[in-house]
LOKOLMAR-280424 format. One record per residue (C-alpha): residue number from 1; residue in one letter; x, y, z. Coordinates in nm, 4 decimals. Example, Ala and Ser with C-alpha at 12.3 -4.5 7.8 and 13.67 -1.06 7.14 Angstrom:
2
<site resi="1" resn="A" u="1.2300" v="-0.4500" w="0.7800"/>
<site resi="2" resn="S" u="1.3670" v="-0.1060" w="0.7140"/>
***
This chain:
314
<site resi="1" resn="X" u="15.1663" v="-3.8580" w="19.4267"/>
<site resi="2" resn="X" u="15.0615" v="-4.1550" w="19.2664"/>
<site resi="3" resn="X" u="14.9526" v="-4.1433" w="18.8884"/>
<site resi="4" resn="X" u="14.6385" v="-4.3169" w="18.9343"/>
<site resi="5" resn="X" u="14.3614" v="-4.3717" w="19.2247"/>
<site resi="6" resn="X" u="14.1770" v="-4.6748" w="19.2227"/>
<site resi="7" resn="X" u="13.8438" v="-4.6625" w="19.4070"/>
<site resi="8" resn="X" u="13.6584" v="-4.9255" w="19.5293"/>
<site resi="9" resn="X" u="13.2843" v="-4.8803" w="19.7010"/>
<site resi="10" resn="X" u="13.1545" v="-5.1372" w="19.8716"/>
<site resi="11" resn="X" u="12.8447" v="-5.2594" w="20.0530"/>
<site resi="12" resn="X" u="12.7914" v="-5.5884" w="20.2168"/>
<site resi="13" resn="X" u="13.0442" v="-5.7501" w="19.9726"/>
<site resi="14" resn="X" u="13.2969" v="-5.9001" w="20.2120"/>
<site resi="15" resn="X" u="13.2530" v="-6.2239" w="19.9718"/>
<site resi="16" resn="X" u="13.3611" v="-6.1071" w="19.6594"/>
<site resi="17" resn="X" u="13.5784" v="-5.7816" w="19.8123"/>
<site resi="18" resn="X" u="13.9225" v="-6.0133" w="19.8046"/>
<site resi="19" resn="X" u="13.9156" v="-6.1003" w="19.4782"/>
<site resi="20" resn="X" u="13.8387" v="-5.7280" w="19.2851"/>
<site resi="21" resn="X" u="14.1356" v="-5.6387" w="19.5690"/>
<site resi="22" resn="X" u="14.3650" v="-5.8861" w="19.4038"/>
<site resi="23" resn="X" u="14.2979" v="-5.8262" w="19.0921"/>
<site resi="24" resn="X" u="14.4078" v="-5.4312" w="19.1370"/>
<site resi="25" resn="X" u="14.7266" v="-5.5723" w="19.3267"/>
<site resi="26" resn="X" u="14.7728" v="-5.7678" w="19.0602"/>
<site resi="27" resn="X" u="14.8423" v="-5.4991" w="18.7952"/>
<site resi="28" resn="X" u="15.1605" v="-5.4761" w="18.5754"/>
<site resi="29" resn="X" u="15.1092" v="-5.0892" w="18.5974"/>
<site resi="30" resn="X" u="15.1941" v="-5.0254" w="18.9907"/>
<site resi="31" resn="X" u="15.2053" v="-4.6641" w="19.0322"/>
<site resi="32" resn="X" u="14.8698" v="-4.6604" w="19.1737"/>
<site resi="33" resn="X" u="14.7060" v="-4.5712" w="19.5289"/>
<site resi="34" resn="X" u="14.4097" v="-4.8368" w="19.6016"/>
<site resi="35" resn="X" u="14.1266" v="-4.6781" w="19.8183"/>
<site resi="36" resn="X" u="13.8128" v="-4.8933" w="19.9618"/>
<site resi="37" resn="X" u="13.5089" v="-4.7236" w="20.0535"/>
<site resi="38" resn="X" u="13.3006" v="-4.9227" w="20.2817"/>
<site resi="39" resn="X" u="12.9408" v="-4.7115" w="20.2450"/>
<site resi="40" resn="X" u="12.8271" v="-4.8801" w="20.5907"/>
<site resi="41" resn="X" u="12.8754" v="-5.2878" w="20.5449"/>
<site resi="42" resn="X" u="12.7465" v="-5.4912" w="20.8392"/>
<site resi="43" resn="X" u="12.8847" v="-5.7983" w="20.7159"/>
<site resi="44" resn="X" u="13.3133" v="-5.7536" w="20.8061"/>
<site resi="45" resn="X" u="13.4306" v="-5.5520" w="20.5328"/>
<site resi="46" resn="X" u="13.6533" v="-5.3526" w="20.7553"/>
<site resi="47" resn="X" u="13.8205" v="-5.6764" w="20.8603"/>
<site resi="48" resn="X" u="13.8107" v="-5.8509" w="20.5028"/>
<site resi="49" resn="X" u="14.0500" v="-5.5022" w="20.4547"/>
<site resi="50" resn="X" u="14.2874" v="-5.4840" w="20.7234"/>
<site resi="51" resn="X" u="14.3921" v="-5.8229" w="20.5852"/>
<site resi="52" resn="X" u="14.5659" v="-5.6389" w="20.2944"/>
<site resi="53" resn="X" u="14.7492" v="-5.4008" w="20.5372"/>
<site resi="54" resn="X" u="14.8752" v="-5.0600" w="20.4370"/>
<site resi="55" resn="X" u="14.8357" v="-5.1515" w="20.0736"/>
<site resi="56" resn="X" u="14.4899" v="-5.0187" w="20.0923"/>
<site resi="57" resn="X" u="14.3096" v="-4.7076" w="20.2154"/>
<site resi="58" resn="X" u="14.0084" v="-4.7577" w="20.4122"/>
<site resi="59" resn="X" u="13.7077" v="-4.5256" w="20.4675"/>
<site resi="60" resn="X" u="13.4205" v="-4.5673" w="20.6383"/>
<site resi="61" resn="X" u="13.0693" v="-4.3805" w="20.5925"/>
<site resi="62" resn="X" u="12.7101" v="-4.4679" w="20.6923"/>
<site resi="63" resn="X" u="12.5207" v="-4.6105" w="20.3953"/>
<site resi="64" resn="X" u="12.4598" v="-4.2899" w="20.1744"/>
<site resi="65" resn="X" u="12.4765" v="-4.5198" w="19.8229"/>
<site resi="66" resn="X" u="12.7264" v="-4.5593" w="19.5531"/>
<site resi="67" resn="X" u="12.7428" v="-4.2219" w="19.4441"/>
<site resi="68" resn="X" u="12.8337" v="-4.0708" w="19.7752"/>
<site resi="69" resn="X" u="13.0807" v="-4.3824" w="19.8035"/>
<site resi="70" resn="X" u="13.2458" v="-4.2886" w="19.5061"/>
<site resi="71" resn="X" u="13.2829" v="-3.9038" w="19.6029"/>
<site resi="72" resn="X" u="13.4342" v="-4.0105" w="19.9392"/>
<site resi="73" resn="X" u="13.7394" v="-4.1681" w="19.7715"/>
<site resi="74" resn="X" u="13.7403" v="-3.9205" w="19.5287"/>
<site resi="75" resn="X" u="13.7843" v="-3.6730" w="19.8180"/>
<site resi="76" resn="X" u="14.0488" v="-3.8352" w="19.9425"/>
<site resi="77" resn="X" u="14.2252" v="-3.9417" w="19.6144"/>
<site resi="78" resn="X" u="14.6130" v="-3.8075" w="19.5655"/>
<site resi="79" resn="X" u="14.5840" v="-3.9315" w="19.1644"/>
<site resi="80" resn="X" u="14.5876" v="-3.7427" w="18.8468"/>
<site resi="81" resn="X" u="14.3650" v="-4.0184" w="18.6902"/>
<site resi="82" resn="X" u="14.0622" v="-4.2398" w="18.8715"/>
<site resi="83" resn="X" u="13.9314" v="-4.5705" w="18.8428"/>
<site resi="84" resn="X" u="13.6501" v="-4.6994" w="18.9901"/>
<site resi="85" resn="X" u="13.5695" v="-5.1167" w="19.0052"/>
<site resi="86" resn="X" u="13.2476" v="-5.2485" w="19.1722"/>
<site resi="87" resn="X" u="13.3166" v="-5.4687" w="19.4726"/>
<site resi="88" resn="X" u="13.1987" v="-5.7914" w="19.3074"/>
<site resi="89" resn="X" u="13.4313" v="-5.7928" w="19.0211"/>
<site resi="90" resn="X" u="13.7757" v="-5.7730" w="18.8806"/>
<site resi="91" resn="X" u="14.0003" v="-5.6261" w="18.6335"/>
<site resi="92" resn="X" u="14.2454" v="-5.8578" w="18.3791"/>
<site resi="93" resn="X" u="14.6227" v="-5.7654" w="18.4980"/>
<site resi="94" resn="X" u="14.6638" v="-5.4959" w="18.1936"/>
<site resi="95" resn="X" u="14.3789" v="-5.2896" w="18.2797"/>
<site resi="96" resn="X" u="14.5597" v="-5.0038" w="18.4481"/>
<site resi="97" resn="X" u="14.8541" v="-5.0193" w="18.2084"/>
<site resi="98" resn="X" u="14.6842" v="-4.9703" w="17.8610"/>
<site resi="99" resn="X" u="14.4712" v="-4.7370" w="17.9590"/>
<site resi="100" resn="X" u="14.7238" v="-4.4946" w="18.1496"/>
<site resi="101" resn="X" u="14.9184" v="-4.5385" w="17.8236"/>
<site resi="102" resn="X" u="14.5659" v="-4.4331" w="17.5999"/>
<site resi="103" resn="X" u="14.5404" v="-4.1323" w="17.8646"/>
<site resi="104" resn="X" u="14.8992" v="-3.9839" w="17.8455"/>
<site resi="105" resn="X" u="14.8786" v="-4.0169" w="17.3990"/>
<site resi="106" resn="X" u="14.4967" v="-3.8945" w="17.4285"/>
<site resi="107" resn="X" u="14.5209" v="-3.5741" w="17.6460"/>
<site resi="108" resn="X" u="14.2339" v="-3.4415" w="17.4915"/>
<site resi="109" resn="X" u="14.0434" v="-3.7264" w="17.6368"/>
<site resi="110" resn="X" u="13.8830" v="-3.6746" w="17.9439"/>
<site resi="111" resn="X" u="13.7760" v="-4.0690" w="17.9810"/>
<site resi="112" resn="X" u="13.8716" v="-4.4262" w="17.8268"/>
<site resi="113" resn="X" u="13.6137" v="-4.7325" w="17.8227"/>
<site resi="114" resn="X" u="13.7054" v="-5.0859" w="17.7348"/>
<site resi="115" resn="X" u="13.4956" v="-5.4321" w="17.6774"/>
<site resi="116" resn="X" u="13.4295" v="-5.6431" w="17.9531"/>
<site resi="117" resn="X" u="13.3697" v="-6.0371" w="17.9953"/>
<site resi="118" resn="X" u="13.1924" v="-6.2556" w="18.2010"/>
<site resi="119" resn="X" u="13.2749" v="-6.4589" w="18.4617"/>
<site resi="120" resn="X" u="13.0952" v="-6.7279" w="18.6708"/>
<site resi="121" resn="X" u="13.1350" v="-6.8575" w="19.0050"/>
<site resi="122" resn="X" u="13.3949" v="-7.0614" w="18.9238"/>
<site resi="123" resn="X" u="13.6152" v="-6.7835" w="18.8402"/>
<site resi="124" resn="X" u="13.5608" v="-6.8786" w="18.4586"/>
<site resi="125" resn="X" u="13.5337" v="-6.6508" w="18.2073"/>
<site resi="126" resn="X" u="13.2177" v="-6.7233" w="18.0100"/>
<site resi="127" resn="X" u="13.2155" v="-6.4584" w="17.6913"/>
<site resi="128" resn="X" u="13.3605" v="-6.1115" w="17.5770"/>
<site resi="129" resn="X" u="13.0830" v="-5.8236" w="17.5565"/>
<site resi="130" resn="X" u="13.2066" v="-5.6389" w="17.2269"/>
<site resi="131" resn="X" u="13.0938" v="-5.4645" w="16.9833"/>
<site resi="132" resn="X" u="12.9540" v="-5.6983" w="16.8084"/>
<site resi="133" resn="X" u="12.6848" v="-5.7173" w="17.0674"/>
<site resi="134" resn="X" u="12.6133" v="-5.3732" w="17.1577"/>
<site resi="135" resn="X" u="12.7171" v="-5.0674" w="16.9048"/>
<site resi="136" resn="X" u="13.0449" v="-4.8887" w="17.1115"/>
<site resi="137" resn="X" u="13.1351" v="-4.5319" w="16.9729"/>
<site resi="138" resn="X" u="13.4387" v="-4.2704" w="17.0870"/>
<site resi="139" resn="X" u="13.5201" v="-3.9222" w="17.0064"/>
<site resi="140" resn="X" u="13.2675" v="-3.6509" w="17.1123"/>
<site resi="141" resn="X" u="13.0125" v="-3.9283" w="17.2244"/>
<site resi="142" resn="X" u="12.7275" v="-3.7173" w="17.4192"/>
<site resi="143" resn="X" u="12.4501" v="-3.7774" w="17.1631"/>
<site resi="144" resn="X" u="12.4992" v="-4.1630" w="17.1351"/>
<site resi="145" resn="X" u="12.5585" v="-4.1959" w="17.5044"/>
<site resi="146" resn="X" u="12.2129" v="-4.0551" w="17.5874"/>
<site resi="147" resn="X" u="12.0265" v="-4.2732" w="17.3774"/>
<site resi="148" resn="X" u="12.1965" v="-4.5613" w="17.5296"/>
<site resi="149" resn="X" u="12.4828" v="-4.5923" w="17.7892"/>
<site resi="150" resn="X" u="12.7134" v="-4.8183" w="17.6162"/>
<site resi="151" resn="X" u="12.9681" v="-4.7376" w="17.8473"/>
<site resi="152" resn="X" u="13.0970" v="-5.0453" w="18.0798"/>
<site resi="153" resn="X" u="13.1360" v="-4.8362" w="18.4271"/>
<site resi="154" resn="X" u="13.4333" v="-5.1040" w="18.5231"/>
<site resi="155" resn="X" u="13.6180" v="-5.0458" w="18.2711"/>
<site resi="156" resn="X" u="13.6492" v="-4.6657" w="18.2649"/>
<site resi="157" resn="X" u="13.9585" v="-4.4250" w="18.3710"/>
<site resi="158" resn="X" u="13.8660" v="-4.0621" w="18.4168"/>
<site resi="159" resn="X" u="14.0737" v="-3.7493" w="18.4855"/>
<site resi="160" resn="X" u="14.0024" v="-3.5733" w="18.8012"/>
<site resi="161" resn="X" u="14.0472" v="-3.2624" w="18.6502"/>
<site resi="162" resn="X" u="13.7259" v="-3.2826" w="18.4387"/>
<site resi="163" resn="X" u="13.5512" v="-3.3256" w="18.8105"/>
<site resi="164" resn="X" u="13.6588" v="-2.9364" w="18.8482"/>
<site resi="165" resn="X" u="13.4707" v="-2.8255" w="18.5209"/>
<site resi="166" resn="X" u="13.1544" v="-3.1249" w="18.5767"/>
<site resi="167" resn="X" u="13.1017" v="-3.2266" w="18.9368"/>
<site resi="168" resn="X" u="13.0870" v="-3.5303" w="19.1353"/>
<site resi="169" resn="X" u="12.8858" v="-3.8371" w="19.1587"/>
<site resi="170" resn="X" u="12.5589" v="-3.7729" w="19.2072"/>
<site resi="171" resn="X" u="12.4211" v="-3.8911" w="19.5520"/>
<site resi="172" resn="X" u="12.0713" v="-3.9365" w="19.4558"/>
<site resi="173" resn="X" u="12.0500" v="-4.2116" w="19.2646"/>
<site resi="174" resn="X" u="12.1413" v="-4.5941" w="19.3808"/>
<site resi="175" resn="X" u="12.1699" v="-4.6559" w="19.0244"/>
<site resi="176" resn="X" u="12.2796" v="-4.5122" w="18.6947"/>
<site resi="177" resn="X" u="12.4745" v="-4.2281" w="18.8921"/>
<site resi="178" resn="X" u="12.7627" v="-4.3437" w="18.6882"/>
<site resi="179" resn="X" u="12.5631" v="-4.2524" w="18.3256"/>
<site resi="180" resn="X" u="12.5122" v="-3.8997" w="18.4701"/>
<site resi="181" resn="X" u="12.8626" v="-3.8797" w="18.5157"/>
<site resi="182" resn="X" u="12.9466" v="-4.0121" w="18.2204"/>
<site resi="183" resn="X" u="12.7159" v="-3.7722" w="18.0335"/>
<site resi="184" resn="X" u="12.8744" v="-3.5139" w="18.1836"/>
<site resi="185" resn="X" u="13.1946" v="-3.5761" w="18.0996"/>
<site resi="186" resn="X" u="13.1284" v="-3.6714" w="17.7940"/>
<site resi="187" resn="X" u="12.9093" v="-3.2978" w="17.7031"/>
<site resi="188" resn="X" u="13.2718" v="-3.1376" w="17.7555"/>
<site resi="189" resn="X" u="13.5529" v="-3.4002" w="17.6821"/>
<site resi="190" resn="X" u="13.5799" v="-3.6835" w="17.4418"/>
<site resi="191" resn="X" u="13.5691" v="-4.0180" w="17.4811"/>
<site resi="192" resn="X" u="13.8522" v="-4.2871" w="17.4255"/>
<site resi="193" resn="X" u="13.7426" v="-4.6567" w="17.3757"/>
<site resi="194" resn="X" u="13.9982" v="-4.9667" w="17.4022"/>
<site resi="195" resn="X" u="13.8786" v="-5.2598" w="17.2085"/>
<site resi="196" resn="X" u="13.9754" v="-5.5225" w="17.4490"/>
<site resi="197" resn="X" u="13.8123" v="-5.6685" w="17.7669"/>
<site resi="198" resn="X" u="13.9272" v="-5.4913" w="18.0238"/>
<site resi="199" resn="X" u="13.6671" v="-5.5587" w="18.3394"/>
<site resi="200" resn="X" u="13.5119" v="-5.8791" w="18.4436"/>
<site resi="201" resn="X" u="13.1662" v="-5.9036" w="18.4886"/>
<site resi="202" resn="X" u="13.0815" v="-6.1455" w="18.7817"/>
<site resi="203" resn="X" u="12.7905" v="-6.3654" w="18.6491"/>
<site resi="204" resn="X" u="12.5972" v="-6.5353" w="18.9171"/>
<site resi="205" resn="X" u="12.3022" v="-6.7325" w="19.0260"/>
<site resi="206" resn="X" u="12.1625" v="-6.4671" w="19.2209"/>
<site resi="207" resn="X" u="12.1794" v="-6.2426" w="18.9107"/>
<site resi="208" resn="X" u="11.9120" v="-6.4698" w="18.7747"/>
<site resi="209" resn="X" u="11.6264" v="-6.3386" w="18.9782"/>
<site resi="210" resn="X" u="11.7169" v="-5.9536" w="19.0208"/>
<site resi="211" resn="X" u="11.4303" v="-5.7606" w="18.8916"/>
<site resi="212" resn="X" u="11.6755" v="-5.5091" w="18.6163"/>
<site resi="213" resn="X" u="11.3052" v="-5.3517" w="18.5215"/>
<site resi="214" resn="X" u="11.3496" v="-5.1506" w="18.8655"/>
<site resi="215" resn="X" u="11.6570" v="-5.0040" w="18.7126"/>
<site resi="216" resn="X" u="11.4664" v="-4.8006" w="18.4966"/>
<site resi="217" resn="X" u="11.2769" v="-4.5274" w="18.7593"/>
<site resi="218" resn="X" u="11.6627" v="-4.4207" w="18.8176"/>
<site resi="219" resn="X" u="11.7388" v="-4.4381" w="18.4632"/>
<site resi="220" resn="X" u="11.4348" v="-4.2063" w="18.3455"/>
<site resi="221" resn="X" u="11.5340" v="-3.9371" w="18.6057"/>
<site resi="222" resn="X" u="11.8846" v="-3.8947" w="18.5012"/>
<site resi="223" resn="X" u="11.7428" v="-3.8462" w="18.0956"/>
<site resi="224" resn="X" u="11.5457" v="-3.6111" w="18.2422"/>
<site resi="225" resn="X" u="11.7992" v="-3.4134" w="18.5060"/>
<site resi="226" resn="X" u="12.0396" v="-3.4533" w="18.1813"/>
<site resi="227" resn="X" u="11.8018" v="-3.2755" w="17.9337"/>
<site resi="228" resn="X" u="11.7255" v="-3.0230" w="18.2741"/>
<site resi="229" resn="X" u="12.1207" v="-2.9299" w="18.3166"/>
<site resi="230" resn="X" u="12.1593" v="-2.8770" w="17.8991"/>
<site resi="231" resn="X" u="11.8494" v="-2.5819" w="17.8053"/>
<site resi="232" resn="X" u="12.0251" v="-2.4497" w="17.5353"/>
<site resi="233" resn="X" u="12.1854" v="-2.7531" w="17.4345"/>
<site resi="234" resn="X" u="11.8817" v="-2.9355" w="17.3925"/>
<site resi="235" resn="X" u="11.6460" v="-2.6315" w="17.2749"/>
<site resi="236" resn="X" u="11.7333" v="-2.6991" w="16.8722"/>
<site resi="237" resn="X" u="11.7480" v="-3.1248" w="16.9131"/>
<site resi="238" resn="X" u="11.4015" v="-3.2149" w="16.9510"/>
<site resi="239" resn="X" u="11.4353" v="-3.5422" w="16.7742"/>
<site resi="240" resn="X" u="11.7328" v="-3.6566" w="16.9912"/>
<site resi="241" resn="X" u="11.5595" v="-3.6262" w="17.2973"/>
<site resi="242" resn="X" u="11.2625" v="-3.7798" w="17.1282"/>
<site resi="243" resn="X" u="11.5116" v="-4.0443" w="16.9871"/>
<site resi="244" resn="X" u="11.6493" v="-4.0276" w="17.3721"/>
<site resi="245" resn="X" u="11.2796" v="-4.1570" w="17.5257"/>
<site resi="246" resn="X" u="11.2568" v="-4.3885" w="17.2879"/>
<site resi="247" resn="X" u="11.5060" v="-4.5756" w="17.3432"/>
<site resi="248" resn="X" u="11.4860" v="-4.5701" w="17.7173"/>
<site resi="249" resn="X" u="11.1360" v="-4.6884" w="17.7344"/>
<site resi="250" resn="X" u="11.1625" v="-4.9697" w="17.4599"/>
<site resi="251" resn="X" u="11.4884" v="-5.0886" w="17.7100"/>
<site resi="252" resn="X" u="11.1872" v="-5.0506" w="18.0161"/>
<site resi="253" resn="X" u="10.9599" v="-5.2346" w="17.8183"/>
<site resi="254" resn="X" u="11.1741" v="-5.5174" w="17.7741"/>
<site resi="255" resn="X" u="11.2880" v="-5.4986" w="18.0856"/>
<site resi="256" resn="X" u="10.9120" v="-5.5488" w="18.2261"/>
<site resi="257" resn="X" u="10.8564" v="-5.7978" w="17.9576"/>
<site resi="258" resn="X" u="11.1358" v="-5.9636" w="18.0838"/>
<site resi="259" resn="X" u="10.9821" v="-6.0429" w="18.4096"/>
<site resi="260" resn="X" u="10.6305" v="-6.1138" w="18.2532"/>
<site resi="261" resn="X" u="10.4816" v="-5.7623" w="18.3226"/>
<site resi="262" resn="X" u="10.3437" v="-5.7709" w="18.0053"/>
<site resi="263" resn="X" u="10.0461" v="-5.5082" w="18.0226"/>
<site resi="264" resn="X" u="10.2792" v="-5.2739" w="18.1501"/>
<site resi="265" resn="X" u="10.5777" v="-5.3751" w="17.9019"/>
<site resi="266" resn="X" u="10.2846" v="-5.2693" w="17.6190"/>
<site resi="267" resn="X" u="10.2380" v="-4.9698" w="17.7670"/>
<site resi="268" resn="X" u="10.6009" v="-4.8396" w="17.7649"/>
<site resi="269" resn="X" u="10.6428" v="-4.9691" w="17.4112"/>
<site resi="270" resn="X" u="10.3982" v="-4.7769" w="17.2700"/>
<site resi="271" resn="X" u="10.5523" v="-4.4444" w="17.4931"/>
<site resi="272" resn="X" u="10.8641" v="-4.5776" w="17.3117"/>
<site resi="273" resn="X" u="10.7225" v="-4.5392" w="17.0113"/>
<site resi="274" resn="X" u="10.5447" v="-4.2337" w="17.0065"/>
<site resi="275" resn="X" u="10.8594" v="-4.0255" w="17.1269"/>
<site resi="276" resn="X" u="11.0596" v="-4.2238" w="16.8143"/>
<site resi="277" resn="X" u="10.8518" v="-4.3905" w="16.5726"/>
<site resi="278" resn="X" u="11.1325" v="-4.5536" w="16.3844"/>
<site resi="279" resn="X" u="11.1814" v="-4.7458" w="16.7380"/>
<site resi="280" resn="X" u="11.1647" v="-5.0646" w="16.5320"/>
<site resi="281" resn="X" u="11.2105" v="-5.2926" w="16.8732"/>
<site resi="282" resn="X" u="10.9222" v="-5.1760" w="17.0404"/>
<site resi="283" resn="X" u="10.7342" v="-5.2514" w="16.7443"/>
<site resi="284" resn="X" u="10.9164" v="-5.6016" w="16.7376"/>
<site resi="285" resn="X" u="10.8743" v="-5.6885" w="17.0821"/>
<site resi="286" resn="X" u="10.4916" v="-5.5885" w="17.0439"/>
<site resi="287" resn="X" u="10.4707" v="-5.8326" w="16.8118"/>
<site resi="288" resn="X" u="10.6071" v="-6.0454" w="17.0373"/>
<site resi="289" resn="X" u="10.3773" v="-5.9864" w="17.3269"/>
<site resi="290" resn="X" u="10.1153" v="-6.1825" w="17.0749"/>
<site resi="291" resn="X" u="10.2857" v="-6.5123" w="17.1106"/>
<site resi="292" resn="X" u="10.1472" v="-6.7318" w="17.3782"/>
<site resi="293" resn="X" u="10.2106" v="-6.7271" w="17.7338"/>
<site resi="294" resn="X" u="10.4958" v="-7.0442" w="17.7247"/>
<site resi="295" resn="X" u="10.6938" v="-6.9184" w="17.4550"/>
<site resi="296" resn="X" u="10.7469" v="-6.6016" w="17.6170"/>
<site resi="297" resn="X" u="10.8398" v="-6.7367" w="17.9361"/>
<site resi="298" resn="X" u="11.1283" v="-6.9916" w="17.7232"/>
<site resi="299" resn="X" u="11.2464" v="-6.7055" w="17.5795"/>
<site resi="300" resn="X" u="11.2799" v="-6.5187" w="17.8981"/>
<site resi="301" resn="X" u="11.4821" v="-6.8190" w="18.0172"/>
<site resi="302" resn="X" u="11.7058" v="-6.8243" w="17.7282"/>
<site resi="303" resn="X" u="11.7911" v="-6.4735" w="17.8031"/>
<site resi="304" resn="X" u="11.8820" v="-6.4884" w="18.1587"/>
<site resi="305" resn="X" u="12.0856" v="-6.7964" w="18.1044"/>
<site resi="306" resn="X" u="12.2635" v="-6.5872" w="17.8153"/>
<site resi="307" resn="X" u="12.3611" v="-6.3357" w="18.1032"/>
<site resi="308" resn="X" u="12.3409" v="-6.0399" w="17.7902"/>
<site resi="309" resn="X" u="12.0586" v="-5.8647" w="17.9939"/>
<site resi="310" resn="X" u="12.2831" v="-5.8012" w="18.2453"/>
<site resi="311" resn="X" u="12.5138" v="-5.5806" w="18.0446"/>
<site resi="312" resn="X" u="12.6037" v="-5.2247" w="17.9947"/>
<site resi="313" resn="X" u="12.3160" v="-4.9783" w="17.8121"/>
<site resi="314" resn="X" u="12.0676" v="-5.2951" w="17.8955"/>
***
């Protein structure tokens, strides 16, 4: 039985597939099982695959989503610990290693995060997503985590045994499954953090032009399914759920802003702020609704060249 089970899903990413492969063979910790999960590709996956031969473990579904894709090898995982990396990017060679080591000296820990980088399509790595970007917290987590996920999904390493006491994936979402999960895990286990970048990020022209204000439909239905699952949690924390909305709609707001929706971005800031009035962003980004028409569209450009929209809890 191996000690951990890597799991990669994959969907029409025969491109990049070879590369987050490599980068798993290429760990220093090698007591590991490597499963791919092709969730119904039409573009050679299965092929890209065999190339690796019996290194790797290859299932096949129709397309059912990432959530589903993720149960699948999880259902077929021999691993105390899993890991799960998105077909489109990579790990750095110590990835498995340090956090296997944080598991065995935390074993009250039922997950470990990391940082991640950046890299373009060159294969360079651009800049390290830390904490001093985006506040990072461990221990008994659940209350931060649902007013932002600030949890890099590439860089975690669960235990399979906390799957007995939480459940699966869910299958219903094509994204943010992962923050349910997390949120989950994180209501009954703590959470360990490694301050070190861990995944890599694939930053890419295409990632220019996706619309990350759709995101936010999926994102508003797990806060709610979360709050659903938790009655009695949730009956005497008011403000945190208020604190909760707040947050998620300024993030949808921007998001819409973002991609010029402006009427709309108003609207969500001011649902921002009257779940959490001391939602000083929504107020800022109000403001900044008032500028004119060209400035907002620079500064829109400035972000997406950045690439820090594109990052966990965004």
């Amino acid at each position: 039985m191996p000690a951990i089970s890597v799991i990669i899903p994959t969907y029409n990413a025969a491109e990049y597939l070879p590369e987050a492969i490599e980068s798993v063979l290429a760990q220093t910790f090698k007591d590991y099982e490597l499963i791919v999960v092709d969730d119904g590709s039409t573009d050679g996956t299965e092929s890209v695959v065999k190339k690796f031969g019996d290194r790797i473990r290859y299932f096949r579904q129709e397309n059912r989503g990432p959530g589903a894709a993720k149960n699948l090898g999880i259902r077929n995982s021999r691993g105390p610990l899993l890991a799960t990396l998105d077909a489109d990017d990579k790990w750095v060679p110590h990835k498995l290693q340090a956090q296997y080591e944080y598991m065995k000296a935390h074993p009250e820990a039922g997950m470990v995060n990391a940082n991640v980088s950046t890299f373009d399509e060159k294969g360079i790595v651009t800049y390290e997503v830390d904490g001093t970007l985006r506040k990072t917290y461990q221990g008994w987590v659940f209350d931060r985590l649902i007013i932002q996920n600030f949890i890099a999904s590439g860089t975690v390493m669960f235990r399979k045994e906390c799957l007995d006491k939480v459940g699966l994936f869910p299958e219903n979402y094509m994204i943010s499954e992962d923050w349910h999960l997390w949120l989950r895990i994180a209501k009954e286990y703590p959470v360990g953090y490694i301050n070190e970048p861990l995944g890599l990020y694939r930053w890419q022209e295409k990632s220019l032009t996706w619309d990350y204000a759709k995101a936010y439909p999926d994102r508003l239905a797990v806060l709610n399914e979360i709050i659903s699952l938790y009655p009695d949690y949730f009956k005497n924390r008011k403000r945190l759920i208020r604190r909760a909305y707040g947050s998620l709609f300024m993030r949808y707001g921007y998001a819409l802003f973002d991609r010029g929706d402006y009427a709309d971005a108003r609207a969500k800031f001011f649902v921002s702020i009257r779940n959490n009035p001391f939602q000083f962003k929504s107020y800022l980004y109000l403001l900044g609704l008032l500028v004119p028409k060209s400035l907002k569209s620079q500064i829109t450009r400035i972000k997406r060249r950045t690439g820090i929209r594109f990052m966990p809890g965004k």
